[in-house]
N, C-alpha and C positions, 0 to 999 in steps of 0.2 A: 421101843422101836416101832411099835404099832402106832403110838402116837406122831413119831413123824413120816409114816405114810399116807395117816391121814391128810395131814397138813400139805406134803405133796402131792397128793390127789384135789383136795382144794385149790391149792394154789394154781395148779394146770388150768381147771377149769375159768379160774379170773384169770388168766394171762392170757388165753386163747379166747373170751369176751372180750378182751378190753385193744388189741391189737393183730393185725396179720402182718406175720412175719414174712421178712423177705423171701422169695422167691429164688431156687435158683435159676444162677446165668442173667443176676443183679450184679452190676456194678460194686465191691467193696466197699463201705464207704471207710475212708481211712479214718486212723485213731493212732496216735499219743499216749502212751500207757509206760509207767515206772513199774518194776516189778517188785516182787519182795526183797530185793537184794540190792536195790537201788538202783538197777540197769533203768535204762531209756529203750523203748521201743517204738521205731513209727512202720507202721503195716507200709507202707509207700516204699521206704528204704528199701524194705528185705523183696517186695514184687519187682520193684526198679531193678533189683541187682541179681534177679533171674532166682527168688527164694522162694517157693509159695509154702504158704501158711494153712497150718491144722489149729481152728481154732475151739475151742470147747467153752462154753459159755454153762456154767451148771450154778448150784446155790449148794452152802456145807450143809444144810436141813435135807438134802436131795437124797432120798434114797436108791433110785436109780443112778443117779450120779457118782453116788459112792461107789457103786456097786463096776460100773464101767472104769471108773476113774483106777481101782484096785483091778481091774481085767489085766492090769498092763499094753493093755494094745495103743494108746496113747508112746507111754514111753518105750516100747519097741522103734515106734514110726521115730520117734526122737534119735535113740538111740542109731538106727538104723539110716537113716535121711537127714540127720542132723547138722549142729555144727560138727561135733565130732564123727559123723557116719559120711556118707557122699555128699553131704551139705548143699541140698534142693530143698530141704523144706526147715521149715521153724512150725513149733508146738508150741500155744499158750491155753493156762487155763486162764478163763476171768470168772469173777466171782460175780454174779450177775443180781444177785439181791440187793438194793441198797439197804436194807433194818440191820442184814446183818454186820459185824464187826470184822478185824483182822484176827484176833483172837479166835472165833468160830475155825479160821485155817489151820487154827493149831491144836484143837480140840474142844472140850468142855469147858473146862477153865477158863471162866472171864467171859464166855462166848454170850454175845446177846443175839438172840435169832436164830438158835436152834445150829446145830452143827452134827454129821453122823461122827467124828472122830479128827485126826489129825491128818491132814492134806498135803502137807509139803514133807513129813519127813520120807522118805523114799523116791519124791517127784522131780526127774531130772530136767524136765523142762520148767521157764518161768510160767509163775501166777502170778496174776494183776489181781491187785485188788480195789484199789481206790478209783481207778478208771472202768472197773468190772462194769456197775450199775448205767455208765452213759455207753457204753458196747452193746451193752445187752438190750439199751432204750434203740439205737442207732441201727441196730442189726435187728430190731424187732421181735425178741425174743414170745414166741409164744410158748413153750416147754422147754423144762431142763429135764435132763440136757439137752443141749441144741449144739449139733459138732458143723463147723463149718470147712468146709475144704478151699481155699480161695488159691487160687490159679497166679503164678505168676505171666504167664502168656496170655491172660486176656483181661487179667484182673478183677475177674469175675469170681464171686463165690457159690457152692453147690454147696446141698443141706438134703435131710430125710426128713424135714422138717419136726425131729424131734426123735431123742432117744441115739444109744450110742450107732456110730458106726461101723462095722467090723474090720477088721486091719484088711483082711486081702483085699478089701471095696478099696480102702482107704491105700495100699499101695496101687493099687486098678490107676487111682486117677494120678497116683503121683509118679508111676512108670511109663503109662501109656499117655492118660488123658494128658495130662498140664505138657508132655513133652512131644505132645500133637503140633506138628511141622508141617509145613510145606519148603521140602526143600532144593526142589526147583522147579523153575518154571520154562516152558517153551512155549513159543512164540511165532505163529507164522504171522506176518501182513496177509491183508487182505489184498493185493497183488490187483488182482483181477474182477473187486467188490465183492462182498458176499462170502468170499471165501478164504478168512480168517480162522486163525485155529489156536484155541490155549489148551496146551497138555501140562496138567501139574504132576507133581513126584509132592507125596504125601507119606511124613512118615509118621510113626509112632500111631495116638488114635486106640480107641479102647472100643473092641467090637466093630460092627460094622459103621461105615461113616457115607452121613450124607450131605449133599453138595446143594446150597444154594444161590446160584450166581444173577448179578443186577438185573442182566438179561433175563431171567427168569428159568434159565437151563437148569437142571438136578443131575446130572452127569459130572463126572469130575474134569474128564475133557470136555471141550466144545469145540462145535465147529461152522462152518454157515459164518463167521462172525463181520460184522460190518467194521469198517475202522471205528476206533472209541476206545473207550474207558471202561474198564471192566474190573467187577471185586465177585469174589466169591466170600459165601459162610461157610465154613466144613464143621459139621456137627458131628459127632461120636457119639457109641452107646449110653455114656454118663452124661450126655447133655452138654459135653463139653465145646465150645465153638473157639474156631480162630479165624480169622479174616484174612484174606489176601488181597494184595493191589494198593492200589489201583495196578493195571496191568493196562499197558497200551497197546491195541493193533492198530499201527499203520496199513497205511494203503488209501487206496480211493475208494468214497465214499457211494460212489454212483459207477455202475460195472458200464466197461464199453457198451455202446450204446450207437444204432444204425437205420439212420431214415434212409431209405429206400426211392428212389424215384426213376423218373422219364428226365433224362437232363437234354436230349432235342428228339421229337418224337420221329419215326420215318414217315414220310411225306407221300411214297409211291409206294403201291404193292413192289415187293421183289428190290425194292434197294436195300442197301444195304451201310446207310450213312448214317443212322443213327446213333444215338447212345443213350447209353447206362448211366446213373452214380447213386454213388451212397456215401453220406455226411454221416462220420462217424464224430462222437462226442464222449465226452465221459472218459471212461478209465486210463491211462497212463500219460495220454498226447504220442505223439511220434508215430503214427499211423501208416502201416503200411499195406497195400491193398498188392491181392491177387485176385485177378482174375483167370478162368478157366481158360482163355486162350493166350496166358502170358503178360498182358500187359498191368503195368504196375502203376497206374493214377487212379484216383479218386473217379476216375470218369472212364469209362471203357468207351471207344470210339469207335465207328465202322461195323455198327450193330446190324446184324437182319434180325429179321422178326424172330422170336421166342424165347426159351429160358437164358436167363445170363448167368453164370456161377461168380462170388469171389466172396473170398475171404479175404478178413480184416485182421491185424494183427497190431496190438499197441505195442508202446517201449517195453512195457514188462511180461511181453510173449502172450497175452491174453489174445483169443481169440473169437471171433465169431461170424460166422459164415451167412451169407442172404443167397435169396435167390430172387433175381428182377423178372419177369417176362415183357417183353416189348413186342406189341401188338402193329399191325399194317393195315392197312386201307384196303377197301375191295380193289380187285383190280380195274382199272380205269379203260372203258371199251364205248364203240359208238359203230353206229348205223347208219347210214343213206338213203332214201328216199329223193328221185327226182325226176324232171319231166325227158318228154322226148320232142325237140320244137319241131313244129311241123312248116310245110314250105310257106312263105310270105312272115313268119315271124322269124325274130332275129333272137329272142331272148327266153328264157325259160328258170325254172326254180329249181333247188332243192333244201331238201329239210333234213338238218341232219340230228339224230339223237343219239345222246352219252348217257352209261348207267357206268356205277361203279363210283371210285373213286373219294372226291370229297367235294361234295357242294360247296358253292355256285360255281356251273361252268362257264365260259367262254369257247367261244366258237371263231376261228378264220381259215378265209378257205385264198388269204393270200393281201387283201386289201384293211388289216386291219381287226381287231378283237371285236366280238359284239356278244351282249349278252346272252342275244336267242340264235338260237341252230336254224331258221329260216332264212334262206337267201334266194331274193328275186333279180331280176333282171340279169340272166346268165347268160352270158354268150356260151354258143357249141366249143366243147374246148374240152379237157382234162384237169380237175382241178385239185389242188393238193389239200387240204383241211388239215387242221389240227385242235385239236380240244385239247383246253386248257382247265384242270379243277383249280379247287381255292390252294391250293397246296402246289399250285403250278405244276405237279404230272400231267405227263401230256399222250398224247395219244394221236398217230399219224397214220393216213390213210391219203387215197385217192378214187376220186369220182367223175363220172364223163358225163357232160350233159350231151349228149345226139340231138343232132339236125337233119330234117332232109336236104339233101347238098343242093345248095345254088350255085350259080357262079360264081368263079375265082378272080377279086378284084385287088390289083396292085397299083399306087400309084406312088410315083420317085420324081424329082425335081432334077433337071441335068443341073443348073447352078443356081447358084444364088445372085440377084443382081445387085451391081455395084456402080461405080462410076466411071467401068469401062465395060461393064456388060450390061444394056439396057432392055434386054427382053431374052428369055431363055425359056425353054420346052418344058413341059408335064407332059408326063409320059405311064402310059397304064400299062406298059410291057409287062408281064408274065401273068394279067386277067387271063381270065377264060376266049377263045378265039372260035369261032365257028359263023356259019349263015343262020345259027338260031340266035347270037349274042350280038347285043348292041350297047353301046357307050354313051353317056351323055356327059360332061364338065360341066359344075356350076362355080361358083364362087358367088361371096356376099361382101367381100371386104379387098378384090384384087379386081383385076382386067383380063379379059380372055383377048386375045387379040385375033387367032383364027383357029379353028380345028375343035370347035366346042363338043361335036359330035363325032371326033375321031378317036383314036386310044391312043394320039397324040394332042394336045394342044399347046399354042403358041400363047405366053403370059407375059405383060410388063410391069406389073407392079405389084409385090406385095402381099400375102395375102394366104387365104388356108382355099383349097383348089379340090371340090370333093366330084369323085368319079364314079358313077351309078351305073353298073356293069348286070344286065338286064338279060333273062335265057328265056326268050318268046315261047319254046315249047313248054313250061312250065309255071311261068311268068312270076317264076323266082330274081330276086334283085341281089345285088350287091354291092356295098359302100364300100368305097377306099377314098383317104383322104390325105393329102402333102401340103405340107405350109411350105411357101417359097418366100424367100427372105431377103432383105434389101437391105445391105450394108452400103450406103451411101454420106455417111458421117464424116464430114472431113477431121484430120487432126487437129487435135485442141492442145495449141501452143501459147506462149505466155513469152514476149521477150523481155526480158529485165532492163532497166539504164546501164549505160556502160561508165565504167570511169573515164577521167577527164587526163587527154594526155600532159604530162607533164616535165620538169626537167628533172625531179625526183622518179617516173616512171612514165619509160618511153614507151611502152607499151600498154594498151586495157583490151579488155577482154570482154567480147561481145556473148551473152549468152540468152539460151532459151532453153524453157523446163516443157517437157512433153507427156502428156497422160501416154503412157502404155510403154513396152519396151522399146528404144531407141534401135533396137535389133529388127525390127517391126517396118522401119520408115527410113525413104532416102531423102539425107538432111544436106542441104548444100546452102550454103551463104555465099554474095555475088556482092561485090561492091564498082561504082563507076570514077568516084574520085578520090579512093581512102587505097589499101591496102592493107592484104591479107596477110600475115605471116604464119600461119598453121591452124590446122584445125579447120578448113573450110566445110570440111564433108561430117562435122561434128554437132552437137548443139554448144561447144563451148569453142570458138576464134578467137585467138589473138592478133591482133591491128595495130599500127604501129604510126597510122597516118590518121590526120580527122578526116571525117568525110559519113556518109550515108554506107546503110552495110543491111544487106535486103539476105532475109532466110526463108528459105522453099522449102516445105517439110511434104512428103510423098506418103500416101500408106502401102506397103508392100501387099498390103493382103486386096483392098479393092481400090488403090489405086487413085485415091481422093486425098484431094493437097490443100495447105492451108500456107498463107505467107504473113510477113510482118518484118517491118523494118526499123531499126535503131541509129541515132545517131551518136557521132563519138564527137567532142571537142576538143581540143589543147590550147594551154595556158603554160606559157613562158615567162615567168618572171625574172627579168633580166632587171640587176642589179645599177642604179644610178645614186650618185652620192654628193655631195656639196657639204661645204660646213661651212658659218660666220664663226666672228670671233671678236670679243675684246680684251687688251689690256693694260690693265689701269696697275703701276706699280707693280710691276714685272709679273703679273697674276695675271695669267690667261684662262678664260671661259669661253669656251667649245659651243656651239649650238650643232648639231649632224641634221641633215635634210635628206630624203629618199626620195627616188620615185616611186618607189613599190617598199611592199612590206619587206624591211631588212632583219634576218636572222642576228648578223654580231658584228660590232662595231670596233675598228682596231684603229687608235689612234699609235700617230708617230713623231713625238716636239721636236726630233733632229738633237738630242740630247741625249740620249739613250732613256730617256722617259719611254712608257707608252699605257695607255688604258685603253678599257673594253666596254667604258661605260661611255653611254651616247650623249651626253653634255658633260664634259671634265671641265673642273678647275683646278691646274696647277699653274707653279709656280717658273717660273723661268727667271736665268742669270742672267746676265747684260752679254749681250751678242746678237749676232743673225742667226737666226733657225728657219731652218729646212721643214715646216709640218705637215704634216700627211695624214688623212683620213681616209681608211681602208673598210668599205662595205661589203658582207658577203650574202651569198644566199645558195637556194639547191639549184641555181643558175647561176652560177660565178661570182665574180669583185670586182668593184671599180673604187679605183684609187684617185683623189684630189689631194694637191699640195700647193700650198701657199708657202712664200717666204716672209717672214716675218722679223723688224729688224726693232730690237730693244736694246737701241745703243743711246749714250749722253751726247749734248752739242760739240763737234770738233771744234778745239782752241789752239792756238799756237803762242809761244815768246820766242823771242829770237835776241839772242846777245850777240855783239860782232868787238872784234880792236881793229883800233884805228892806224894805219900805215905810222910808222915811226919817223922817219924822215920825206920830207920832198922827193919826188921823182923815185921812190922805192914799190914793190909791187909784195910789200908785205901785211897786209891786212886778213882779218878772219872774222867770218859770221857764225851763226850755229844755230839752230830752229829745235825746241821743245815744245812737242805734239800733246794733249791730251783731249780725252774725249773720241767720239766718233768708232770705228769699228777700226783695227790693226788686223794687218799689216798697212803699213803707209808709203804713199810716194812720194818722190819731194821733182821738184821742176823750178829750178834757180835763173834768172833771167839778168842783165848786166849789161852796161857799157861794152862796146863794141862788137855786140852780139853772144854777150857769156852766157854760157848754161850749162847748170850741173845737173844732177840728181842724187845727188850727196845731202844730208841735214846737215852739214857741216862742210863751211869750205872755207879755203885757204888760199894766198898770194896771189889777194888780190891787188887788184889796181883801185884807183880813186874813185868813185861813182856810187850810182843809185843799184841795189840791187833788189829782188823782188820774187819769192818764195810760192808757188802753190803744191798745197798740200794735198793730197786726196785722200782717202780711207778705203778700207776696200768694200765697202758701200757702193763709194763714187756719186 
């Protein structure tokens, strides 16, 4: 026995030279092992199907080995968590020597490599042996024993790296450790960014347990969490880890989010038309704003100056509240400075100054904006100003330039002259009147006619009439000035051509176009050898006659006339018509002749033919025809007719019998007509003064008789 402690004391120190064994919360590496009974075992199998493995790597020389292997605490864990016990875990021993034999497991006998005794009889779990040596290479064996505990939940093996394990460790990790869970998980999104939350439910776990999660957290909740992906380690007292996750938080990744601004600034101290906004971005979209006095846009409107309140709220209730302050311009104020004119000057300044407000101002005191607040040339008066800043506030006041008083100078036109009023009055009625005031009228562009130096004057033409109203005791003056004005322009008319009368229109229409309202001017048209039919007193007459036709146009206002006069014609086209003709083989061809331009052509053969074309050829029977050529126009018809006769040469035969006896008064003739035109007459002539009118006659007497025929030709 001494000698095989040496040898496992030997052996220890070359196996822990020549190799370092795995670590635990190393991956298993899987193994393929038959046991002594012929069974098959692959470590994968029994971790895959939720078994974890006590695995004992020792050598039969192993006096320690022996010594745990007879402890029983092996086949208890068997017995007890076995196939036959709650069946979580599997026991194997391997025999981790390669020198020694199978024989060594059964004792002395046969044994090569040293053996403490007999191994399997009492051993209710399998021993590997033939696969023992590439386990114990594979798992690193630095001392036997070497117990391994490998984990079906993470697949991981744990070790004391060396020497047995005691049973309560060894149920420690197969009650608590290996059946360490997480077995449930909660989840909030991160809603609102940032504030994500995972709460795990952990069960089993051997001692206390701690939490390494991606994020870097060591708590078993979290929270703060951004959307993402997230795993935790959960470690226990034995070292033992399981993983969770991935685990997803939903939500948005960037929390609401609120720029602040001026969206139109105020313009004038004290209004109150500004506004606020604030661009919200980021967490959920659907944005809805409140501000402190109710109104729900992005924009608050009708700002005064100072703090603005409102809160933001996205679709998923997320909130976040600003505050704007909206700032105003000084108030906008100004000053006068100005003279007092003294007598003999007419004109005087004032300078007016603005503070406040927003540079550059503008300055008017009624004539117009100017940069600078200085204004010369001021008559004595009241004037209104206003100051304008860049920001168009304005600011209104009034200012009086003083005079010492001179005389009160008025001057009014009674009319204006026209072309019935050729001179009319200037008049200085409501000047100043006294024995210290005198008057003088000038003009440079009219005519004084008399009264230059009265506070009337008499003017004929035209012209701007200034009145110098003068007060000896102080030899102050005064200008007043009246343009008097000459409406002397006669009406500017324009007569047009008139249409031409005709037998299409008995009437045309004299007209004239006049600048200005016809309301304005008396319009009269006067004619000597035409005539009027309406409208005389208009600019448009209708006329019904040729002739000369004279317009007087009047201006109502000054009485100046213009004329002009149009003439009217007419044109009668009175229809005349003629036709030739030939016909050759009962074919007649028409020629039509006019005197004037003919609209339609109506012919008539007396056949009941008739055409509208102005040379026809037709045809015609044998007879006498009646033809007529009928021309029209917008002045009537005239009709031409020929007779026309397209008859053969009249012939006659005449058969007669001759009296039968002497002295008898029985004889007959008989006339057969052709040719010539029918009906016929006959005219029989005879001895003794005979005459018929018969083609056929009878009893007669002896003699010459003698037949004329006629046609009704003739």
């Amino acid at each position: 026995m001494r000698r095989f402690l040496f040898l496992f004391f030997l052996l220890f120190a070359t196996l822990s030279s020549l190799r370092s064994q795995l670590p635990s919360g190393t991956l298993a590496p899987d193994f393929t092992a038959t046991d002594l009974d012929g069974n098959v075992h692959v470590l994968s199998d029994y971790l895959n199907n939720g078994v974890s493995v006590v695995l004992d790597v020792s050598a039969t020389w192993c006096g320690p080995c022996w010594s745990y292997h007879h402890s029983g605490t092996l086949s208890n864990i068997y017995n007890n968590y076995g196939p036959s016990g709650t069946g979580e875990a599997m026991v194997f021993m391997a025999e981790g020597d390669p020198v020694t034999n199978l024989a060594c497991l059964y004792g002395p006998s046969g044994c090569v490599g040293g053996t403490q005794g007999d191994w399997v009889s009492g051993t209710p779990y399998p021993i590997i042996h033939n696969e023992g040596p590439s386990i114990a290479n594979s798992y690193q064996i630095s001392a036997y024993p070497t117990i391994f505990l490998i984990s079906a939940a993470n697949k991981k093996l744990y070790t004391n790296g060396g020497g047995g394990i005691p049973y309560n460790t060894i149920v420690n990790y197969l009650e608590y450790s290996f059946k360490m869970a997480v077995s449930s998980v909660n989840v909030t999104d991160a809603v609102c960014g940032g504030d994500g939350v995972i709460e795990l439910t952990v069960d089993n776990g051997y001692g206390s347990l701690s939490y390494e999660w991606s994020n870097g957290a060591t708590t078993k909740d979290v929270s703060n969490l951004d959307p993402g992906v997230y795993t935790c380690t959960i470690t226990d007292s034995n070292g033992h880890d399981i993983e969770t996750g991935p685990i997803t938080v939903g939500g948005v990744f960037q929390p609401l989010s609120l720029d602040p601004g001026i969206y139109s600034p105020l313009k004038c101290n004290g209004d109150n038309d500004g506004s606020v906004a604030v661009w919200a971005y980021y967490g959920n979209g659907g944005y809805t704003y409140q501000w402190d006095d109710g109104q729900t846009d992005f924009v608050k409107l009708n700002c005064a100056a100072g703090d603005h309140y409102v809160t933001v709220t996205d679709a998923a209730g997320c909130q976040v509240e600003e505050v704007i302050y909206l700032p105003e311009p000084e108030l906008l104020q100004a000053s006068v400075e100005h003279d007092i004119i003294p007598c003999g000057q007419s004109q005087g300044s004032a300078t007016i100054t603005a503070l406040g407000g927003t540079l550059p101002y503008t300055y008017d005191i009624g004539n117009g904006p100017q940069q600078s607040g200085v204004f010369n040339n001021l008559n004595p008066g009241v004037y209104q100003y206003t100051v304008l800043d860049n920001n168009s506030c304005s600011y209104a006041n009034t200012f009086e330039i003083q005079a010492i008083v001179g005389p009160q100078a008025e001057a009014t036109a009674q009319d204006s002259l026209s072309c019935v009023i050729s001179q009319t009055t200037v008049s200085g009625e409501g000047s100043s009147t006294g024995d210290n005031i005198t008057y003088h009228w000038t003009t440079t562009d009219g005519h004084i006619v008399s009264g230059a130096d009265d506070i009337n004057a008499v003017v004929n033409a035209a012209g701007t009439y200034v009145l110098t109203v003068a007060d000896t005791l102080n030899d102050c003056e005064s200008v007043a000035q009246v343009t008097v004005l000459s409406f002397t322009n006669a009406p500017n008319i324009a007569v047009a051509p008139a249409n031409q009368i005709t037998c299409n229109d008995s009437t045309s229409t004299v007209s004239a176009t006049l600048d200005g309202d016809p309301a304005d001017f008396n319009i009269q048209w006067t004619t000597n050898d035409g005539h009027i039919v309406s409208g005389a007193t208009s600019l448009n007459a209708v006329v019904d006659t040729a002739g000369s036709y004279f317009i007087a146009v009047t201006s109502n206002i000054n009485g100046c006339s213009s004329y002009d006069t149009v003439a009217v014609t007419e044109y009668f086209n009175i229809p005349s018509g003629n036709f030739q003709y030939t016909l050759v083989d009962d074919v007649f061809s028409g020629t039509a002749s006019s005197s004037s331009p003919t609209h339609t052509y109506l012919w008539d053969f007396g056949n009941g033919q008739t055409s509208t074309e102005k040379d026809p050829v037709v045809t015609l029977g044998e007879g006498l025809f009646n033809v007529c050529l009928t021309v029209t126009n917008e002045c009537g018809s005239d009709q031409k007719c020929q007779t026309i006769n397209n008859s053969s040469v009249l012939t006659a035969s005449i058969t007669s019998n001759n009296i039968s006896c002497f002295g008898l008064n029985n004889g007959t003739a008989s006339v057969s007509v052709s040719g010539g035109i029918a009906p016929y007459t006959y005219l029989w002539t005879g001895p003794d003064g005979y005459t018929s009118t018969e083609s056929t006659i009878s009893n007669l007497a002896s003699g010459t008789y003698t037949v004329t025929i006629t046609d009704s030709q003739k």
